[in-house]
DRENDO-1510 file (C-alpha; in Angstrom, 1 decimal, always signed):
<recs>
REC; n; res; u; v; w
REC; 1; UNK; +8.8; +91.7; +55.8 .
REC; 2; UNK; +11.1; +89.0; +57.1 .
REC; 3; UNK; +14.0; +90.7; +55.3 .
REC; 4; UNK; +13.5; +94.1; +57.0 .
REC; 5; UNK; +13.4; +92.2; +60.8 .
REC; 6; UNK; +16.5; +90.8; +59.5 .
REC; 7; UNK; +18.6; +93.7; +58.3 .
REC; 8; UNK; +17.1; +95.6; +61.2 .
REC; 9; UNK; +18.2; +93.0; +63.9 .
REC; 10; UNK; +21.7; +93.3; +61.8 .
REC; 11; UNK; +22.2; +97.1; +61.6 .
REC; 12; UNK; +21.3; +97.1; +65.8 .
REC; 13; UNK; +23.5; +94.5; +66.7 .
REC; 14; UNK; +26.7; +96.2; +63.9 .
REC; 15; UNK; +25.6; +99.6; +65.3 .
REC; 16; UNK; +26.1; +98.2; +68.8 .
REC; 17; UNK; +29.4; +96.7; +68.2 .
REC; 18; UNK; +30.6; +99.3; +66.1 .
REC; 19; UNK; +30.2; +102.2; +69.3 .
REC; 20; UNK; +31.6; +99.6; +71.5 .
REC; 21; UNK; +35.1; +99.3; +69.5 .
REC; 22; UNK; +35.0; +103.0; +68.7 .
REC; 23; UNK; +34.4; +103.9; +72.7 .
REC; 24; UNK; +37.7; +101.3; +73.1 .
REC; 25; UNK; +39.9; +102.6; +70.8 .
REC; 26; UNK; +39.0; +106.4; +71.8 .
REC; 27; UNK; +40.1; +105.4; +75.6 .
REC; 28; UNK; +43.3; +103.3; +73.9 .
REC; 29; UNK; +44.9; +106.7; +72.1 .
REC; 30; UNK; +42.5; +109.9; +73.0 .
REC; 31; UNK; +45.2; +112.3; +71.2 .
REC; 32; UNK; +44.1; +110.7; +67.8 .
REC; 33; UNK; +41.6; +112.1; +65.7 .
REC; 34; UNK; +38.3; +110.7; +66.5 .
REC; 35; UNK; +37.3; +109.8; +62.1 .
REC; 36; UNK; +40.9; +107.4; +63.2 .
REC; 37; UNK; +38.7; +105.8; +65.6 .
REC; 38; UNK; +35.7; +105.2; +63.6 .
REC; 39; UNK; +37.8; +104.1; +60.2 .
REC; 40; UNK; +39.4; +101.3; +62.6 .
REC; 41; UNK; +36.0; +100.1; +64.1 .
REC; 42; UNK; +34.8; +99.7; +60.4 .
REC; 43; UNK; +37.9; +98.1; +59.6 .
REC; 44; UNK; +37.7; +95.4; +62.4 .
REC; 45; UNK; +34.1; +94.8; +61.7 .
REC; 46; UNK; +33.9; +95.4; +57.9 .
REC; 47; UNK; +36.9; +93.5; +57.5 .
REC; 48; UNK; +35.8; +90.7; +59.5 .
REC; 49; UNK; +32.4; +90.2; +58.1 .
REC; 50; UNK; +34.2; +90.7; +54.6 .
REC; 51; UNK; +36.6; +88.3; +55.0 .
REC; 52; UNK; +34.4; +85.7; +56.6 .
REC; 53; UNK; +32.0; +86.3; +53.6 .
REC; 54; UNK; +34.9; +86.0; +51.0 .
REC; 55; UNK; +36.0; +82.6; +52.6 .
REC; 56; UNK; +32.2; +81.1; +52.2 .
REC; 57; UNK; +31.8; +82.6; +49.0 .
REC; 58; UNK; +35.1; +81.1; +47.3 .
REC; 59; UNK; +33.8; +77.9; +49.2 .
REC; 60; UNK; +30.8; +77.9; +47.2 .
REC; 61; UNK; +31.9; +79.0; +43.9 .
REC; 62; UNK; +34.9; +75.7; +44.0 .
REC; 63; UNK; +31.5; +73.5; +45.1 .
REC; 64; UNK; +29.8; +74.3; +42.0 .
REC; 65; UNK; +32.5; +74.9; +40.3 .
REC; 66; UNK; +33.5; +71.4; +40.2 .
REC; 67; UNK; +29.8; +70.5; +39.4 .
REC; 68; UNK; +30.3; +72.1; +36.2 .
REC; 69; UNK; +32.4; +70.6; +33.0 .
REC; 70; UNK; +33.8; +73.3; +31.8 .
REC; 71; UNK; +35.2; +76.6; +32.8 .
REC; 72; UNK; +34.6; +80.2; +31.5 .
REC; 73; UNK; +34.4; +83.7; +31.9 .
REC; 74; UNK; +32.1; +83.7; +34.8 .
REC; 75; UNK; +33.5; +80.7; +36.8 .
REC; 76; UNK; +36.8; +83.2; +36.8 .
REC; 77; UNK; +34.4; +86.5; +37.5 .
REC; 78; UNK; +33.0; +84.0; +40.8 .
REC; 79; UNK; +36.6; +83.3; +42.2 .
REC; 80; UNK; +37.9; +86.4; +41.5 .
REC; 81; UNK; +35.1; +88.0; +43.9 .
REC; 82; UNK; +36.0; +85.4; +46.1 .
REC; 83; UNK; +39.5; +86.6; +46.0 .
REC; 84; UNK; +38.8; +90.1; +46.3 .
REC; 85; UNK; +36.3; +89.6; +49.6 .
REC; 86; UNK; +39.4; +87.5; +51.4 .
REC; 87; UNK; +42.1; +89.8; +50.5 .
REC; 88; UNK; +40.0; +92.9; +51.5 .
REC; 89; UNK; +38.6; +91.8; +54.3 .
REC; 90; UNK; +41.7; +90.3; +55.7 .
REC; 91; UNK; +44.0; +93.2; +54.9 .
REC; 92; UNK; +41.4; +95.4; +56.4 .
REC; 93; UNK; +41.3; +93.7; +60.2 .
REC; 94; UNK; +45.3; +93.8; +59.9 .
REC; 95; UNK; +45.6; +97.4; +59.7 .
REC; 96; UNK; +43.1; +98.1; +62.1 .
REC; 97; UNK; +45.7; +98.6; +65.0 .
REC; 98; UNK; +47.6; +101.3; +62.7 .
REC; 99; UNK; +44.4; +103.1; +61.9 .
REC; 100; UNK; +43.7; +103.2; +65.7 .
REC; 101; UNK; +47.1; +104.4; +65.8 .
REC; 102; UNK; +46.6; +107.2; +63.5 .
REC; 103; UNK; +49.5; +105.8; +61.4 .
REC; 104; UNK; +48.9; +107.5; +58.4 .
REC; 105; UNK; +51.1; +104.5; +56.2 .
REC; 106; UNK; +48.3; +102.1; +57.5 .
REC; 107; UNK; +45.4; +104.4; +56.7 .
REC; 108; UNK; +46.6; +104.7; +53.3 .
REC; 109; UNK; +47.3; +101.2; +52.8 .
REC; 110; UNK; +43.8; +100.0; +54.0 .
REC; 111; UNK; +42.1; +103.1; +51.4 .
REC; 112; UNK; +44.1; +102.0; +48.4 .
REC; 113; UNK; +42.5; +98.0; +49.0 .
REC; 114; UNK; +39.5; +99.7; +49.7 .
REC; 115; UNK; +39.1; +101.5; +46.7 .
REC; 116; UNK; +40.2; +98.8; +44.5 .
REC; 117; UNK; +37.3; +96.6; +46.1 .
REC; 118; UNK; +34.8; +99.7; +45.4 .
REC; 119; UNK; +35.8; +99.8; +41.6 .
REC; 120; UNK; +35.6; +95.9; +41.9 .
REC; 121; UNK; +32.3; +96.8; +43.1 .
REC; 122; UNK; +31.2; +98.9; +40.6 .
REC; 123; UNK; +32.0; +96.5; +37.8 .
REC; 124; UNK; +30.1; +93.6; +39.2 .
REC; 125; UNK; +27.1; +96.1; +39.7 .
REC; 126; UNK; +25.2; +96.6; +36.2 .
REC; 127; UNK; +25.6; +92.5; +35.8 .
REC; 128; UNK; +22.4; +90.7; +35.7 .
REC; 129; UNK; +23.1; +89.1; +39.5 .
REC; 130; UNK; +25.2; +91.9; +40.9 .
REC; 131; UNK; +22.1; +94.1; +42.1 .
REC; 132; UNK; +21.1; +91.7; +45.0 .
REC; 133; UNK; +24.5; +92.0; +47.3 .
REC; 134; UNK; +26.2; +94.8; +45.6 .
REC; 135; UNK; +24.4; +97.9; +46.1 .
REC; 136; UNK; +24.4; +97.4; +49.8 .
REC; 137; UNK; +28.3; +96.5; +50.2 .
REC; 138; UNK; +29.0; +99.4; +47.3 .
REC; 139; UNK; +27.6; +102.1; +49.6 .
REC; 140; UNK; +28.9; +100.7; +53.0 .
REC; 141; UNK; +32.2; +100.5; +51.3 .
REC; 142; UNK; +32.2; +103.8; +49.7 .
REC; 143; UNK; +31.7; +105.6; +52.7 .
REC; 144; UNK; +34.3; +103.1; +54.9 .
REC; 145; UNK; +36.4; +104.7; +51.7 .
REC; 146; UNK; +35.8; +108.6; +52.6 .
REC; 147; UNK; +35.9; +108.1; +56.3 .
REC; 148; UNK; +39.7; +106.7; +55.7 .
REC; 149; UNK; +40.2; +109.6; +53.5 .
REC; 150; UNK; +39.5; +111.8; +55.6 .
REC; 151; UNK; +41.1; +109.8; +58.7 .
REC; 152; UNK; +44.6; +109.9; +56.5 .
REC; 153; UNK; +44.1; +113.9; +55.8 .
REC; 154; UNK; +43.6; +114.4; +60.0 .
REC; 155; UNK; +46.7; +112.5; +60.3 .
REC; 156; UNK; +48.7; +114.2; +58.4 .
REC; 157; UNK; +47.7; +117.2; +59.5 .
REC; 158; UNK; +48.9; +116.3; +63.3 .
REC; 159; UNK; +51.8; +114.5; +62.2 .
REC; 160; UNK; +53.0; +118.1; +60.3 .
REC; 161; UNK; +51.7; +119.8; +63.6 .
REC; 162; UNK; +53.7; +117.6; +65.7 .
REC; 163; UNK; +56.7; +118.2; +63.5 .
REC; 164; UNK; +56.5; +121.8; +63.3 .
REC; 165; UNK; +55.7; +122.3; +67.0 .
REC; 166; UNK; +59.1; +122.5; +69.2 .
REC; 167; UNK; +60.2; +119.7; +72.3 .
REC; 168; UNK; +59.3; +121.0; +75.2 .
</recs>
């Protein structure tokens, strides 16, 4: 019961935040398409909490890391999600401001790490500990994934429309 209050409490207060910084960025640049506006919000929050997760995590894993006397497989599988969490997260937040922007390089960049995290995703799923945080990040993810996709598709679309149409 306590984990539902929890993840309830969560989802209002991200659901909260998240309409905030999509209301913000629709009054910053109203000419871009709105799925812009919503891929950036995700990418400011997402990112953040990814990247804040990523640094405690890789914190963690060199704690017991160093407990341990020798190395293997899965000491490299615990930084390497470490890794993965930082560099997405991080990479994430820092295009924010092009995906706002409807830049469609920035859009593209920020799918591309966000599909490698999803396959990351996918492999650390059938492992005997990946079904307690993995299934929730894997879907988030996944569809912070097709919301970019379809973000980079409207901005083509207006940046061939704005080419095509003559100066006035």
């Amino acid at each position: 019961m306590e984990e539902l209050l929890i993840a309830g409490t969560v989802l209002s207060v991200g659901s909260g935040a998240f309409w905030f910084l999509y209301r913000r960025f629709k009054r910053a640049a109203p000419e871009v398409p709105s799925i812009s506006h919503v891929a950036a919000a995700f990418a400011r929050i997402g990112g953040g909490i990814t990247l804040i997760a990523g640094v405690g995590h890789s914190v963690a894993v060199a704690s017991l890391a160093y407990s341990l006397n020798e190395y293997g497989a899965l000491q490299v599988l615990w930084f390497t999600t470490g890794v993965m969490l930082v560099y997405t997260g991080a990479l994430n937040v820092v295009m924010a401001g092009g995906i706002t922007a409807g830049r469609g390089s920035a859009i593209w960049v920020a799918t591309a790490a966000s599909v490698l995290f999803v396959v990351y995703l996918l492999f650390l799923n059938p492992l005997p500990s990946g079904g307690g945080t993995v299934p929730p990040m894997l879907a988030v993810w996944s569809l912070y994934v097709l919301s970019l996709i379809v973000a980079g598709v409207a901005a083509s679309r207006s940046q061939r429309a704005r080419v095509a149409s003559p100066a006035v």
